[in-house]
MILUMRO-668788 format. One record per residue: residue in three letters; x, y, z of N, C-alpha, C in turn; residue number from 1. Coordinates in Angstrom, 1 decimal. Layout:
BEGIN
   tormar      n_u      n_v      n_w     ca_u     ca_v     ca_w      c_u      c_v      c_w   gudo
      ala        X        Y        Z        X        Y        Z        X        Y        Z    NUM
...
***
This chain:
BEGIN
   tormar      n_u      n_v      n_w     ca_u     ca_v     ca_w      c_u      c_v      c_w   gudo
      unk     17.9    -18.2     10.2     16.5    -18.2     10.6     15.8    -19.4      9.9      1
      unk     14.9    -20.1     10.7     14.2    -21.3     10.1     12.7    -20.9      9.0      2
      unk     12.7    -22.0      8.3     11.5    -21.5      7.2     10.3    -21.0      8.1      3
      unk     10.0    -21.6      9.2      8.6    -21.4      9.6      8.6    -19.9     10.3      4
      unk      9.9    -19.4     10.7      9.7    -18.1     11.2     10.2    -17.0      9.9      5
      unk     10.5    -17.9      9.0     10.6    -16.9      8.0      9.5    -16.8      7.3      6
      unk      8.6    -17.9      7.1      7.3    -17.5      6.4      6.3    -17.0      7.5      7
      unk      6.4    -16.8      8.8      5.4    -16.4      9.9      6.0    -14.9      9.2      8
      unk      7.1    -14.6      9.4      7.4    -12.9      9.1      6.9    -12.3      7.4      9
      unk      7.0    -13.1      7.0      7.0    -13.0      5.3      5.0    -13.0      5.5     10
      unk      3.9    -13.4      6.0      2.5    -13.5      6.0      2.5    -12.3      6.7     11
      unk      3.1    -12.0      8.1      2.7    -10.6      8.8      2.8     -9.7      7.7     12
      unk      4.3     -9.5      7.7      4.2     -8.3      6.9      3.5     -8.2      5.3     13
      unk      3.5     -9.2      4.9      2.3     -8.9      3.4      0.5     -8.4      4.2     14
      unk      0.3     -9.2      5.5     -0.9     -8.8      5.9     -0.9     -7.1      6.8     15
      unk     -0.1     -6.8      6.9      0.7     -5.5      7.9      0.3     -4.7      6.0     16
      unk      1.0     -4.7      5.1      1.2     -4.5      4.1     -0.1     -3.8      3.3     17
      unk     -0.6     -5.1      3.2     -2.0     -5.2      2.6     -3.3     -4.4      3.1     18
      unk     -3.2     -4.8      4.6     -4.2     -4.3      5.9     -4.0     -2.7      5.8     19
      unk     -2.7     -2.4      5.5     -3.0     -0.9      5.9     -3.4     -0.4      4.6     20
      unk     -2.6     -0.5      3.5     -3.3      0.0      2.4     -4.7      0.2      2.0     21
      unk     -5.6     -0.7      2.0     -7.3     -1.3      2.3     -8.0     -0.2      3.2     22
      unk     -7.2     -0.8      4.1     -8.0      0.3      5.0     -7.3      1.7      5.1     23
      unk     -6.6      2.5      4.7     -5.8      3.4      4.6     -6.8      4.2      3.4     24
      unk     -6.9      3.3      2.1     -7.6      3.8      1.5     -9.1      3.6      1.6     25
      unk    -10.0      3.0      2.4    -11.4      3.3      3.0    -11.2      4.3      3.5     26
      unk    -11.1      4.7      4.4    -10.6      5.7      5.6    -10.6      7.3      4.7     27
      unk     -9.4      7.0      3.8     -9.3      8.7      3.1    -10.5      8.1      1.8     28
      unk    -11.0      7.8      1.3    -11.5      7.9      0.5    -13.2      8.4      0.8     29
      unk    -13.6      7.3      1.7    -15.0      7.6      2.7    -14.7      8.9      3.3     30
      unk    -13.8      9.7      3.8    -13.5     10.5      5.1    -13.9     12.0      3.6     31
      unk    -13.0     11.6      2.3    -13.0     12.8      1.4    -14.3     12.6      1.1     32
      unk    -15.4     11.6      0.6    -16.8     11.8      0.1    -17.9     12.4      0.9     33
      unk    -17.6     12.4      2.1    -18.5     13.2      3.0    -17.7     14.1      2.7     34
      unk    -16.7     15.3      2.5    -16.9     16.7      2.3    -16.3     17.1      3.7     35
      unk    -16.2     16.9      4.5    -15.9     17.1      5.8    -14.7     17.6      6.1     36
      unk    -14.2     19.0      5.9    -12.8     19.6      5.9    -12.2     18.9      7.1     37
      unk    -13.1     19.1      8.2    -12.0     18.8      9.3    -11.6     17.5      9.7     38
      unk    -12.5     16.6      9.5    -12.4     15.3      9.4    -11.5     14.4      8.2     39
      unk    -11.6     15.2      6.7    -10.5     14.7      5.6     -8.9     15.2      6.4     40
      unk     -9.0     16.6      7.3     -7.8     16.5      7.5     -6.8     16.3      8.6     41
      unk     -7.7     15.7      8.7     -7.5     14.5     10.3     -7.5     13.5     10.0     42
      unk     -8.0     12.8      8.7     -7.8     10.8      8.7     -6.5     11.6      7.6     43
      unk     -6.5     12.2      6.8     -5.4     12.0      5.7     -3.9     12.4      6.2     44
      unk     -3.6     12.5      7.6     -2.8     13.0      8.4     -2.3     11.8      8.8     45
      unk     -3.3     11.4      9.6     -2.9     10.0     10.1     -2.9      8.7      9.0     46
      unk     -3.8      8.8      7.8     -3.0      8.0      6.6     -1.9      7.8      6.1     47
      unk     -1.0      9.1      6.1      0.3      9.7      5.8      0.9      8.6      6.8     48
      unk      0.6      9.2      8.2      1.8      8.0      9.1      1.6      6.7      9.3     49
      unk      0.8      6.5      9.2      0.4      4.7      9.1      1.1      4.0      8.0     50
      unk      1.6      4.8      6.9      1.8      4.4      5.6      3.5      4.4      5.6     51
      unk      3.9      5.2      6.5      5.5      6.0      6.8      5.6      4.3      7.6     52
      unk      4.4      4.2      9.0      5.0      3.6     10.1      5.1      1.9      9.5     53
      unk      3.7      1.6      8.7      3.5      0.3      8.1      3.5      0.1      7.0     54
      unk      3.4      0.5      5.8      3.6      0.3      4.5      4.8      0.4      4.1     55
      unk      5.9      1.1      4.6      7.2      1.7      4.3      7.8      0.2      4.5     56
      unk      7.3      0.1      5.9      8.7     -1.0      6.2      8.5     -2.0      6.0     57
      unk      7.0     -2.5      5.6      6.7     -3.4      5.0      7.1     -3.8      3.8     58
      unk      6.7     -3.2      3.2      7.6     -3.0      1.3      9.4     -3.0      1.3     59
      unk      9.6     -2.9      2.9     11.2     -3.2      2.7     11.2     -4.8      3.4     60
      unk     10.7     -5.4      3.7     10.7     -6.3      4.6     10.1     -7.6      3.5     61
      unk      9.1     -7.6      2.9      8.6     -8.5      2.0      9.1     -9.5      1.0     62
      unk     10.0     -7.8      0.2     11.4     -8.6     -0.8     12.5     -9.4      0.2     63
      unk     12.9     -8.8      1.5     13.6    -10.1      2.4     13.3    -10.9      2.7     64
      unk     12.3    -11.1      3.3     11.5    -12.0      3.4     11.4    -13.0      2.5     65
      unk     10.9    -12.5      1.7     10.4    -13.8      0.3     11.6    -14.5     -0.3     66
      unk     12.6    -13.2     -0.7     14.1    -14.3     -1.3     14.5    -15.2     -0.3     67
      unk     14.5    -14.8      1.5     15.1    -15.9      1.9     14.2    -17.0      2.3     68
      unk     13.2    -16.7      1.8     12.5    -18.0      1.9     12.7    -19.2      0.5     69
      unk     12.7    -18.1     -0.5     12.9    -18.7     -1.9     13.9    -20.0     -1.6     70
      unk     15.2    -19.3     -0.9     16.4    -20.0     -0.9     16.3    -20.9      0.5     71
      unk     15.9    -20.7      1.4     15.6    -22.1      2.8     14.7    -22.9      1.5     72
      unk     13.8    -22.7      1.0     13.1    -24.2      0.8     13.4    -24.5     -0.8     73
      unk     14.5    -23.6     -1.6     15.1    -24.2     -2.5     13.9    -24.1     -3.4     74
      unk     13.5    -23.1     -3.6     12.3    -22.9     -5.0     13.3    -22.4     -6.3     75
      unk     13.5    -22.6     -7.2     14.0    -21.9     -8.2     13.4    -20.9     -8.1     76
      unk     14.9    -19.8     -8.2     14.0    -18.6     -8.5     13.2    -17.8    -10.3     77
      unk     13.4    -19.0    -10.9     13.1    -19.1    -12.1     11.8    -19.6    -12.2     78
      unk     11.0    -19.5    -11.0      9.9    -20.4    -11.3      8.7    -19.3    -11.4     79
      unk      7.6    -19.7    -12.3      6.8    -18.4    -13.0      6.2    -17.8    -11.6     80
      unk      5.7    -18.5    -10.9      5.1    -18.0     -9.9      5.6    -17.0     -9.2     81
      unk      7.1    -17.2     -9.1      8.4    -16.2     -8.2      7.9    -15.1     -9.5     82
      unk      8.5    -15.5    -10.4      8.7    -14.3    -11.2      7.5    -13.4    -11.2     83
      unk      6.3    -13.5    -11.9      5.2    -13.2    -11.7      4.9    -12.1    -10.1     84
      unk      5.4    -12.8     -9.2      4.8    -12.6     -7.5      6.0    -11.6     -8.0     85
      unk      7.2    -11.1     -8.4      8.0    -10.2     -8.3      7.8     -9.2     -9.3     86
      unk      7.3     -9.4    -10.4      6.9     -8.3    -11.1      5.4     -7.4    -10.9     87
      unk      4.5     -8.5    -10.3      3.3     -7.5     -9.6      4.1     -6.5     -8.6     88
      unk      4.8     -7.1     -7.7      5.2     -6.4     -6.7      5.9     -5.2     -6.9     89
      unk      6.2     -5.2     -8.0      7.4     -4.2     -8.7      6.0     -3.4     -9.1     90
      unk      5.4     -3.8    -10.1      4.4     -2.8    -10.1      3.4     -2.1     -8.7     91
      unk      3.3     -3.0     -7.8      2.6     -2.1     -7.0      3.5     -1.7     -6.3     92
      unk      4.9     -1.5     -5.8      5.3     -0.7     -5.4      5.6      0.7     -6.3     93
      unk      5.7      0.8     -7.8      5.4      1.8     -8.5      4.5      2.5     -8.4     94
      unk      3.2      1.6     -8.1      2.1      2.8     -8.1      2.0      3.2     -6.6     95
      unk      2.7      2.5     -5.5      2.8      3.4     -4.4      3.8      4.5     -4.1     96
      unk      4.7      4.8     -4.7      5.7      5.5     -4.6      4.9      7.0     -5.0     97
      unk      4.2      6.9     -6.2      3.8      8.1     -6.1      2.5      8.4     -5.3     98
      unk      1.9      7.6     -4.7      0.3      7.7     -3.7      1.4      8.2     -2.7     99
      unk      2.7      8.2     -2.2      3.0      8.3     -0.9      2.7      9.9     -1.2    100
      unk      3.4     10.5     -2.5      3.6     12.2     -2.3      2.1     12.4     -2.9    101
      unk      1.3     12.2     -3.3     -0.1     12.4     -3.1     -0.3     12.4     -2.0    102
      unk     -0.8     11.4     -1.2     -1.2     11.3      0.3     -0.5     12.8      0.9    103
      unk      0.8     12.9      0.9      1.1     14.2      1.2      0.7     15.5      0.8    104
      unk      0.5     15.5     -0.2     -0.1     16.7     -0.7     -1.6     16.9     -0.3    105
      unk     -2.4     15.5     -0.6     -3.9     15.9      0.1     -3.8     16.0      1.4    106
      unk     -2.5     15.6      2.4     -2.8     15.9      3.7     -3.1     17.4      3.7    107
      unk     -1.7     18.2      3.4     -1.7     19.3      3.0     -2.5     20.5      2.7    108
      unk     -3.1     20.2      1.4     -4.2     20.6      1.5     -5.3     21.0      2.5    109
      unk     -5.8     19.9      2.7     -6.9     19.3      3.5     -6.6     20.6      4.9    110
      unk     -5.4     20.3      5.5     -4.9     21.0      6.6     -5.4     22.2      6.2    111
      unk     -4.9     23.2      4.8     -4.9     24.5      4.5     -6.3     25.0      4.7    112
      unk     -6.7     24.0      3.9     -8.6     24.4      3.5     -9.2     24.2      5.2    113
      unk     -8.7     23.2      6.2     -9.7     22.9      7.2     -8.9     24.5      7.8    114
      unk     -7.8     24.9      8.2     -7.4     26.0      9.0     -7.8     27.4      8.3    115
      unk     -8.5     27.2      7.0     -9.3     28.6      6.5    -10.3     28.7      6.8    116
      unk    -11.2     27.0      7.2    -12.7     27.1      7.0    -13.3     27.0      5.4    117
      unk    -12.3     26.7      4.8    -12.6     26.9      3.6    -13.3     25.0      3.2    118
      unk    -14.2     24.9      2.0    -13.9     23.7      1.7    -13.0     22.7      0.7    119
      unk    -12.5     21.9      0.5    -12.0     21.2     -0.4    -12.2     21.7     -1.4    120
      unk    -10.5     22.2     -1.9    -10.3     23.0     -3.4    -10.0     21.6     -4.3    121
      unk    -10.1     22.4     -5.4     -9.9     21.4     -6.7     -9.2     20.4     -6.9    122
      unk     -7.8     21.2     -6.5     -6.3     20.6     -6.3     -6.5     19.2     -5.8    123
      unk     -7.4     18.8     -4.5     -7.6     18.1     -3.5     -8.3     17.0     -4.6    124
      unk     -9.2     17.4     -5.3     -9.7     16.5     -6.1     -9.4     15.6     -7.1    125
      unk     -8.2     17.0     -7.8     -7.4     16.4     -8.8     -6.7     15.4     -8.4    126
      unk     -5.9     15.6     -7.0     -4.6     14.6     -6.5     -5.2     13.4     -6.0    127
      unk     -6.7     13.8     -5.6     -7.9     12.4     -5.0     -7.9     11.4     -6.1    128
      unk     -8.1     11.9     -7.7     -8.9     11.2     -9.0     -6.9     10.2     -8.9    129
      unk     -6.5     10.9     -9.0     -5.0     10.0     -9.4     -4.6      9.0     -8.6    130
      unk     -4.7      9.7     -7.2     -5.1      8.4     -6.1     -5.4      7.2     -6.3    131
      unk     -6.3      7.2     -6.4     -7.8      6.1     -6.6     -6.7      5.9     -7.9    132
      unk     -6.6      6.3     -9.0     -6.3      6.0    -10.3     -5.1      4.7    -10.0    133
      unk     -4.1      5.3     -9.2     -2.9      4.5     -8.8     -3.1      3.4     -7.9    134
      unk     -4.0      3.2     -6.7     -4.2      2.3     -6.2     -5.4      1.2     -6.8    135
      unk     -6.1      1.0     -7.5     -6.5     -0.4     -8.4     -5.4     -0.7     -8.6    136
      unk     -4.3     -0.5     -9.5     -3.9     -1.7    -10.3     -3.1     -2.2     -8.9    137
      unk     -2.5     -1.3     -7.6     -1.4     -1.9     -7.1     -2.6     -2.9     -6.2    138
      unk     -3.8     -2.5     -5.9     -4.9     -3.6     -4.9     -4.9     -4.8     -5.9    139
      unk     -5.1     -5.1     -7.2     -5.1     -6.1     -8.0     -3.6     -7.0     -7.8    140
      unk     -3.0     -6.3     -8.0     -1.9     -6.8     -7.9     -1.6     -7.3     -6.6    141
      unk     -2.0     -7.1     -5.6     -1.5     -7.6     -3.8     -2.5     -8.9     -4.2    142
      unk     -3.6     -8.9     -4.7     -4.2     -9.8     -4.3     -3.9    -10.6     -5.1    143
      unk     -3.3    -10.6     -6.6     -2.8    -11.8     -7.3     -1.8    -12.5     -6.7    144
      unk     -0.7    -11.7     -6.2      0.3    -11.8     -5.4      0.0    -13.0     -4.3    145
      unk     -1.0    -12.6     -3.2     -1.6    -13.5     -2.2     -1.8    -14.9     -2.7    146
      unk     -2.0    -14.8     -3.8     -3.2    -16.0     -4.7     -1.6    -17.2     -5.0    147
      unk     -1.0    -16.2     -5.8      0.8    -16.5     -5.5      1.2    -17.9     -4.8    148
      unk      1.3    -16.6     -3.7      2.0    -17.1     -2.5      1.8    -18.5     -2.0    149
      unk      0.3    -18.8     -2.0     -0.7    -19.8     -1.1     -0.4    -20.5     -2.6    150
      unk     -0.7    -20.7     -3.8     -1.0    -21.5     -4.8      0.2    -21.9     -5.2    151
      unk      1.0    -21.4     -4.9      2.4    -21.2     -6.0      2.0    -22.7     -7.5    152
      unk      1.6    -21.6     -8.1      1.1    -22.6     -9.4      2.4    -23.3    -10.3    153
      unk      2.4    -24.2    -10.7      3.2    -24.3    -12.0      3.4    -23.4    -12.7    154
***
């Protein structure tokens, strides 16, 4: 595969990547502050598969992407920028691995409480605060990442 269709695939998918996360977490985060049983468990449903359909295979696609790009245009892979752009990544895929079984669990929830009529129990809250807790560092991290990519600094 040539560099230019390898870095067109390597920009989709970090923006595929990125895009859905961002807005993945507007979506449940806004959807839980209004309170709205039936509506948290209707976007956090469809959070869940957006995240299955585009985040998943994104995060598998990115590290391909990027090594074979490393190697078409002959970057050392010793260069801080690589290194750097692969240890954020390592971290934010850390802090997504557990948002995925969160996002599950608040779907869950969400489901229980909206098919009682009941509203958002505690649980929902608790797994909400950890949420949010886990996605900063991995949003800081995509975006240093970006900064990365386009700058590749000394």
């Amino acid at each position: 595969m040539d560099y230019v269709t390898l870095k067109w695939l390597h920009i989709m998918s970090s923006t595929f990547l990125f895009g859905t996360g961002v807005g993945s977490a507007f979506y449940m985060l806004f959807a839980s502050l209004a309170r709205d049983v039936r509506a948290v468990a209707f976007v956090t449903r469809y959070v869940v598969i957006a995240d299955w359909l585009f985040t998943a295979t994104t995060a598998v696609i990115q590290p391909l992407t990027g090594w074979l790009l490393i190697r078409t245009a002959g970057f050392p892979m010793n260069s801080r920028w690589i290194m750097w752009s692969i240890g954020l990544y390592a971290l934010a895929i850390a802090c997504w691995l557990p948002v995925v079984w969160l996002q599950m669990r608040l779907r869950d929830v969400a489901a229980r409480a909206a098919a009682a009529g009941q509203p958002l129990p505690p649980e929902y809250w608790r797994y909400l605060r950890i949420w949010v807790l886990l996605g900063i560092p991995a949003f800081f991290a995509f975006v240093i990442i970006f900064y990365l990519m386009v700058a590749k600094p000394a």
